[in-house]
N, C-alpha and C positions, 0 to 999 in steps of 0.2 A: 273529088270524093274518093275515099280511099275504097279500095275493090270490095270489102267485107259487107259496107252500108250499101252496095250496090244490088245486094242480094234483097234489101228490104222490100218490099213490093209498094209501088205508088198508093195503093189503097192507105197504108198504114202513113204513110208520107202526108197525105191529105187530112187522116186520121189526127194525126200528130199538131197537123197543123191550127186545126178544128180546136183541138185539145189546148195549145196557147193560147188561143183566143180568150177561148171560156176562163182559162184558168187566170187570167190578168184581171176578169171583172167577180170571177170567185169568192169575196172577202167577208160578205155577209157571217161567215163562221166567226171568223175571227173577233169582231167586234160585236158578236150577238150580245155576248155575259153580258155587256158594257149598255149596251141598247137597252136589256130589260131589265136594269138596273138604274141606272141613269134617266133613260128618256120615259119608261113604263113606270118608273117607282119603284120595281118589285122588290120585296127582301133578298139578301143573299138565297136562302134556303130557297126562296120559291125561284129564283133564275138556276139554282143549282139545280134543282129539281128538272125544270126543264128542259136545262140543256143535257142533262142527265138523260133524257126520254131520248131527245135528238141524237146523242150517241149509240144508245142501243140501238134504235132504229137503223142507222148507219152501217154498225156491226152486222144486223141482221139479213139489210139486202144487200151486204158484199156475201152472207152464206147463203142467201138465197136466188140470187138476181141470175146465177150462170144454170139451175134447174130451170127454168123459166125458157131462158134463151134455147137449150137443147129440146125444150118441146116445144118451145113457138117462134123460136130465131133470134138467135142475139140482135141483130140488127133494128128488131122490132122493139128488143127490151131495152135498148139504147135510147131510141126513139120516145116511148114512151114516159120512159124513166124521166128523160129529158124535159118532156114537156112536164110531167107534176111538181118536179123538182123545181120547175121556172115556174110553173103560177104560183106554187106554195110561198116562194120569195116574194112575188108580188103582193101577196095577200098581207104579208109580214104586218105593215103599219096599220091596217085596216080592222085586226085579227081584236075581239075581246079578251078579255083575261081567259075564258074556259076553255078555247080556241088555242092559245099561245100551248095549252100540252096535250093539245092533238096535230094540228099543223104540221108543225115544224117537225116534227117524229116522221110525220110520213113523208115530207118533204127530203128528210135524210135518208129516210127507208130508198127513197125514189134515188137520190144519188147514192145509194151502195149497190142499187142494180143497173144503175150504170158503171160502177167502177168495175164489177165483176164481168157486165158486158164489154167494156173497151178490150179485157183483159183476153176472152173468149174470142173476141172477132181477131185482135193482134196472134192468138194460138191458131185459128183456122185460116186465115190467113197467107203467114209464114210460114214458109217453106220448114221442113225442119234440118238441123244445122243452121239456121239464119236467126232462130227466136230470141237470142242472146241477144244480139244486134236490134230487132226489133223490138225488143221489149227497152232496151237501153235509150231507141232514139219517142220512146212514149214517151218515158220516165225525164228524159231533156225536156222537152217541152211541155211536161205540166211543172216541172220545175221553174222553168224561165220563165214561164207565165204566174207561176205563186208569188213567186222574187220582186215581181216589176206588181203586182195585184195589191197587198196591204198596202205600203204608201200611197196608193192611187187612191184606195178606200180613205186614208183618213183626209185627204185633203177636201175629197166630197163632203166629207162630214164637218171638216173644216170650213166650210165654204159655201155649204147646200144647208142638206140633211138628214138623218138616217134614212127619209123617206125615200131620198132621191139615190142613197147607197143601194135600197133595195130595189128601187127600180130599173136600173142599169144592169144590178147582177141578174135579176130576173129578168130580166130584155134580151141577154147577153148567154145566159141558158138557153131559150127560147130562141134565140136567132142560131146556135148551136146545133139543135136538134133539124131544124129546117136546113141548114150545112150539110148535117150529116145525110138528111134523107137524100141532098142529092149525090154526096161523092160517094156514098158506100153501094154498090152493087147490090140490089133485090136479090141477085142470084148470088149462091157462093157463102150467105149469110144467114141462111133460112136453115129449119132443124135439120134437113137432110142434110146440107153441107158441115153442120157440127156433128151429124150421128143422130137418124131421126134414133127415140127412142128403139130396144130390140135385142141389146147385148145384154152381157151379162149386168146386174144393180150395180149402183156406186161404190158400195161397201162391199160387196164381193171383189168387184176392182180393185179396193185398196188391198183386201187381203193378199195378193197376187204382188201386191209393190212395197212392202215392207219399208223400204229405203223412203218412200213417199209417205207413208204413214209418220215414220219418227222425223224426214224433215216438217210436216206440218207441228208437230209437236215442239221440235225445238223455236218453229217461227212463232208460237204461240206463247210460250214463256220468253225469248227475245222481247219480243213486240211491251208485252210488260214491263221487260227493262229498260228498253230503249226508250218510250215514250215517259219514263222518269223525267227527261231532261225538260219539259213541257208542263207538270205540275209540280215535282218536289225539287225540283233543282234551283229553280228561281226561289222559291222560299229558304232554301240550305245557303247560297248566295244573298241573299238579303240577311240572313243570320250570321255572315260572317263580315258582314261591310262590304257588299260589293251591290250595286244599286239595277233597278231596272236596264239603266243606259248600259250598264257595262252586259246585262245576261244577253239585250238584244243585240249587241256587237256579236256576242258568241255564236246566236240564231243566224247571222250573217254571215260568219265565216262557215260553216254547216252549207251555209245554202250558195257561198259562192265555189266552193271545193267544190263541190259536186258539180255543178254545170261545168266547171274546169277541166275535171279528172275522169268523169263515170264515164260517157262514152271514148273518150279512150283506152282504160282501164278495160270496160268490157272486152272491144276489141280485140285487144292484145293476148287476154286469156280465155276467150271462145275455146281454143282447142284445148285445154285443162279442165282435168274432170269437176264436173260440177259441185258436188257435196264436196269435196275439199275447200275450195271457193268460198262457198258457204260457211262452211264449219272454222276455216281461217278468220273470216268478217266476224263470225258470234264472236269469235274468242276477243277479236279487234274491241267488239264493243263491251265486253267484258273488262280488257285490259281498260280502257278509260273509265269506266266507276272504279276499280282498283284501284287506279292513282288518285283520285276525290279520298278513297278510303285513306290514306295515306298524309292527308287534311285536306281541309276545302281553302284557296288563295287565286287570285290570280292566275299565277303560272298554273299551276295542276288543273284550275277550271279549262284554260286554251289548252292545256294534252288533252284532257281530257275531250273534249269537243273534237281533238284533232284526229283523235284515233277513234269514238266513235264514227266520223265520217267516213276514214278509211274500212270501216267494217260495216257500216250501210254500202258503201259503194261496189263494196265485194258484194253481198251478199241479197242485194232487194234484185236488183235485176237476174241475177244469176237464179235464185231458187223461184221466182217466176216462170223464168225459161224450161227449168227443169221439170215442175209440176206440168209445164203443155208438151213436154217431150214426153214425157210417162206417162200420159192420159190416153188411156182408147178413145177413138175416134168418137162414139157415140156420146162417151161422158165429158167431152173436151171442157164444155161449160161448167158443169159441177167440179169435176177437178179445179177450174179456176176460181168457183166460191168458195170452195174449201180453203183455199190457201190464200184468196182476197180478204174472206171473213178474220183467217187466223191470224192475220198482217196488220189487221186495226183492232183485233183483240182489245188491246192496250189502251183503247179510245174508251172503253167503259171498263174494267179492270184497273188499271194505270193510278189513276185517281185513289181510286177508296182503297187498295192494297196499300201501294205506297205511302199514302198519309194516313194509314193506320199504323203501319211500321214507324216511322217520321215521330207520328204522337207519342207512342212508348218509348221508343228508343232510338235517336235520330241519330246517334251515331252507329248504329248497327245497319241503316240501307244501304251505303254505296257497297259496304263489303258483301251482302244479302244479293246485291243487285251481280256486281260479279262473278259472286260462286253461281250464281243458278245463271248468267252466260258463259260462263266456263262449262257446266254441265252441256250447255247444249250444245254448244261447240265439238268439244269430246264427242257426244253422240254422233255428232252429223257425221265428224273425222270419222268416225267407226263403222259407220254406214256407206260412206265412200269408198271403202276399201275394195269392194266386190268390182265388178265389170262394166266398162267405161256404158253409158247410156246410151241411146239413140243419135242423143243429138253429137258424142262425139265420133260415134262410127259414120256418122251423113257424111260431119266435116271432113272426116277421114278420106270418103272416097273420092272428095272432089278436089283434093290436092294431088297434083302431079307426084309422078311416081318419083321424079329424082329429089324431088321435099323431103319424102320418106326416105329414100336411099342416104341422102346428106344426113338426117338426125339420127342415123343409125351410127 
């Protein structure tokens, strides 16, 4: 294990591990549209509608779920989260029509404050100089476990049926949370360990970090463009003759680059200032709508895919990291929903921005999509320019003096 991961604390290890799990029987999202349209009847509009609810809900407890944790423990809102998350799935097949757009909303609400919690307990945790690293070997294994999760989902469906999809993933949450209560330490995760409430407010905080203000801002606009490739990109590809099979090759190679490249990638540039990092990765995904702009084929769709990945992989785990380096103690949790919430933005934005733009004028998004990540890139590079952060003065001082002497 190379000496960097060794820094990660076993908590998060355990964590992570928890995290595969769930994340292989995860799949219910993905074949919901499908389920309340197929198995329920419902019209497009009314499954749009719904999963519509379930997004926002989503959005909402990744901006809410780390306030919560700092006043009653992340550990707790993990826990919690967990279990409504898993009955709300079980309820799934059982649910009336009037039910399917209450449900499922809270059930997402329930999993956005656990994403903001995972994200909180990985910040209090980790040591700091290590959070790169940690945050990197999360993001592994909810990846490896998303990868190996939809196929699994369809063959149940293939073979069972939705009922028994729902049942598994809701079993599989629920056996999750009981995981979790035993490997995560009662002490260490409770408000006093994240900063019982007492400092200064959260937005006073920000005022104070400038640099964290406009990086939430650029992940906010990012996250919009990025999450293109998931509604209007497969409609732009099927408009140019390129079919399902080929978009979900694309999905593939996205999601095997990254289990590939990103924890080693991190590695390598822990000691490199963060917002540069960052601001490289925007422009990274920038550059790949640029070349779509350029026409949509074959070849330009694989750059395209190729270099947005290179600029998720710079920059999700990196400005994670960054925001639980700049967080006072007290607000470690809110710091993390701010910049959890601003990260799936794009889950309720993404959609109706982009296929309003698409409807008027479908050749004006990819280019619309890269100037406004170009902008945000620009910004971050601009922001980076001040004095290295926390997390690289930690790294700094735990390297031997002759490291320093050599790079000099």
């Amino acid at each position: 294990m190379p000496r960097a991961l060794r820094d990660v604390p076993r908590t998060v290890w355990l964590l992570a591990a928890g995290q595969f799990c769930n994340m292989i029987v995860a799949f219910t999202f993905v074949y919901f549209f499908v389920y309340l349209t197929h198995e329920r009847g419902l019209s497009v509009a009314q499954a749009g509608l719904i999963s519509g609810i379930g997004g926002a809900g989503q959005v909402a407890g990744n901006f809410t779920g780390g306030w919560f944790g700092d006043r009653y423990g992340h550990r707790r809102v993990l826990l919690v989260g967990s279990l409504v998350s898993g009955a709300g799935v079980l309820a799934l097949p059982a649910l009336p029509l009037a039910l399917l757009y209450v449900v499922p909303g809270l059930g997402q609400y329930a999993g956005g404050c656990v994403r903001a919690a995972n994200g909180a307990l990985v910040a209090v945790t980790v040591p700091q100089g290590a959070r790169r690293q940690g945050f990197a070997v999360m993001r592994f294994a909810a990846n490896a476990g998303f990868t190996a999760g939809p196929p699994l989902g369809a063959l149940l469906i293939a073979h069972f049926s939705y009922a028994v999809l729902f049942v598994v993933d809701g079993v599989g949450t629920l056996v999750f949370a009981a995981y979790a209560a035993r490997v995560l330490p009662a002490r260490g995760a409770g408000p006093t360990a994240a900063g019982a409430p007492g400092g200064p407010g959260v937005f006073a905080s920000l005022r104070r970090r400038p640099a964290v203000v406009a990086l939430l801002a650029a992940i906010l606009v990012t996250d919009l463009v990025y999450r293109q490739q998931y509604v209007t990109l497969p409609v732009d590809l099927g408009r140019h003759g390129l079919d399902t099979g080929f978009y979900g090759w694309l999905l593939a190679v996205n999601g095997g680059l990254i289990l590939l490249l990103e924890l080693p990638v991190t590695l390598a540039l822990r000691g490199r200032r963060p917002l540069r990092i960052v601001g490289g990765g925007v422009l990274l995904v920038g550059a790949g709508y640029g070349v779509l702009a350029l026409g949509v084929g074959a070849g330009t769709a694989v750059a395209m895919m190729a270099l947005l990945t290179a600029g998720e992989i710079l920059y999700k785990t990196t400005a994670t990291a960054y925001v639980a380096d700049s967080a006072p103690a007290h607000a470690q949790g809110r710091f993390q929903s701010l910049y959890s919430g601003a990260s799936v933005s794009g889950v309720v934005l993404a959609g109706p921005l982009g296929g309003a733009l698409y409807e008027v004028a479908p050749g004006a998004l990819w280019p619309v999509c890269a100037a406004l990540a170009g902008l945000a890139g620009v910004l971050l590079l601009g922001a980076g320019r001040g004095a290295p952060p926390v997390e690289d003065r930690a790294s700094a001082r735990r390297r031997p003096r002759t490291s320093a002497k050599s790079a000099g």
